[in-house]
C-alpha positions in Angstrom: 0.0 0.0 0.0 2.9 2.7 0.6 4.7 2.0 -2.6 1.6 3.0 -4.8 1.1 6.4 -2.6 5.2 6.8 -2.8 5.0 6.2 -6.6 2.3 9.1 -6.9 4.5 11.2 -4.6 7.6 11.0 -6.8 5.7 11.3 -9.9 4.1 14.7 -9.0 7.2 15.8 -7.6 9.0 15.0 -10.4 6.1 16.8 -12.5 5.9 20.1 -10.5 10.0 20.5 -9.8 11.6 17.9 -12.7 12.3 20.6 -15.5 13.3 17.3 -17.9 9.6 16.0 -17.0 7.2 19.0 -16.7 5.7 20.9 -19.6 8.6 23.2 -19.3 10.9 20.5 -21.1 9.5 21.9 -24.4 12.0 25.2 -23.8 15.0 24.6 -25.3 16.9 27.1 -23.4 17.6 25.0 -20.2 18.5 28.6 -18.2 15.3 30.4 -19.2 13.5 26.8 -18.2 15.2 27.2 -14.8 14.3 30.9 -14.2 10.7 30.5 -15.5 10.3 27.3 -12.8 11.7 30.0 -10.3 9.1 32.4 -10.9 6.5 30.3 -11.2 7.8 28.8 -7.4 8.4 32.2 -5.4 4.5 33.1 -7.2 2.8 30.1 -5.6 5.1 30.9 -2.2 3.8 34.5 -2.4 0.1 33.2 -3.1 0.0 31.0 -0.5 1.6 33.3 2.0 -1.1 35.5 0.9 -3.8 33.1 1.5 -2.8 31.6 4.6 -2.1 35.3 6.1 -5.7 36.1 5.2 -7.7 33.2 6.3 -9.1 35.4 9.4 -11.0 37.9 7.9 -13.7 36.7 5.0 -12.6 39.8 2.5 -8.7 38.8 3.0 -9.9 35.1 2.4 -11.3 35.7 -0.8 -8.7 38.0 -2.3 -6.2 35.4 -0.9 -8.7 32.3 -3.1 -8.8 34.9 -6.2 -4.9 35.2 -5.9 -4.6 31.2 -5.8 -6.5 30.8 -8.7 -4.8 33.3 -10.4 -1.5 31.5 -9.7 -3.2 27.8 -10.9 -4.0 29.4 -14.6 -0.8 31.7 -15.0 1.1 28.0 -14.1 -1.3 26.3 -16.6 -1.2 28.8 -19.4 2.9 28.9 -18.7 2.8 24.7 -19.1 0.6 25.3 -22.4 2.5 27.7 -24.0 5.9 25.9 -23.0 4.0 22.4 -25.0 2.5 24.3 -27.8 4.6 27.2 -28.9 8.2 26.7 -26.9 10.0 29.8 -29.7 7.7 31.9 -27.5 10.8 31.3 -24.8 13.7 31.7 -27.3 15.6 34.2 -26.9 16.7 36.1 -30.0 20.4 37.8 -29.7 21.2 40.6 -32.2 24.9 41.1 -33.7 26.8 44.0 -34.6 27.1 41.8 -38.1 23.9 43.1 -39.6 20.7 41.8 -38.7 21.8 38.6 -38.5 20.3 36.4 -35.5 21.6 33.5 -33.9 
């Protein structure tokens, strides 16, 4: 019975944290895959700081729900456009060469 939960633990992990396994794989440049998983981490830290701080009054609770949300789409829509459209996260360096891009 523990090896089944333990198997769901690591794969999630693995999903959420694992930039060779989650969505963000599809960005080619591994240092901009790195610093996108590093926003999208200190967001949910600040959402959830936010939402637990807030749980005493019912205003504070909602905005801190709304912010939550807010934080599971912006993670989802990051994941889809990583999948889909990954050149989206390329980025483009200009040369003193002409316009010539590498």
């Amino acid at each position: 019975m523990i090896e089944p939960i333990r198997k769901i633990v690591v794969h999630s992990w693995n999903f959420l944290f694992n930039h060779e396994v989650s969505p963000l794989r599809h960005i080619p440049d591994v240092a901009l895959r790195h610093y996108i998983l590093q926003i999208l981490g200190f967001m949910w830290a600040i959402s959830f700081s936010i939402a637990i701080g807030s749980y005493t009054f019912m205003a504070f609770s909602i905005i801190g729900h709304t912010i939550l949300i807010a934080a599971a789409a912006i993670t989802v829509a990051t994941w889809a456009t990583a999948s889909t459209k990954p050149e989206l996260f390329v980025r483009k360096q200009n040369h003193k060469d002409g316009d010539k891009n590498i």
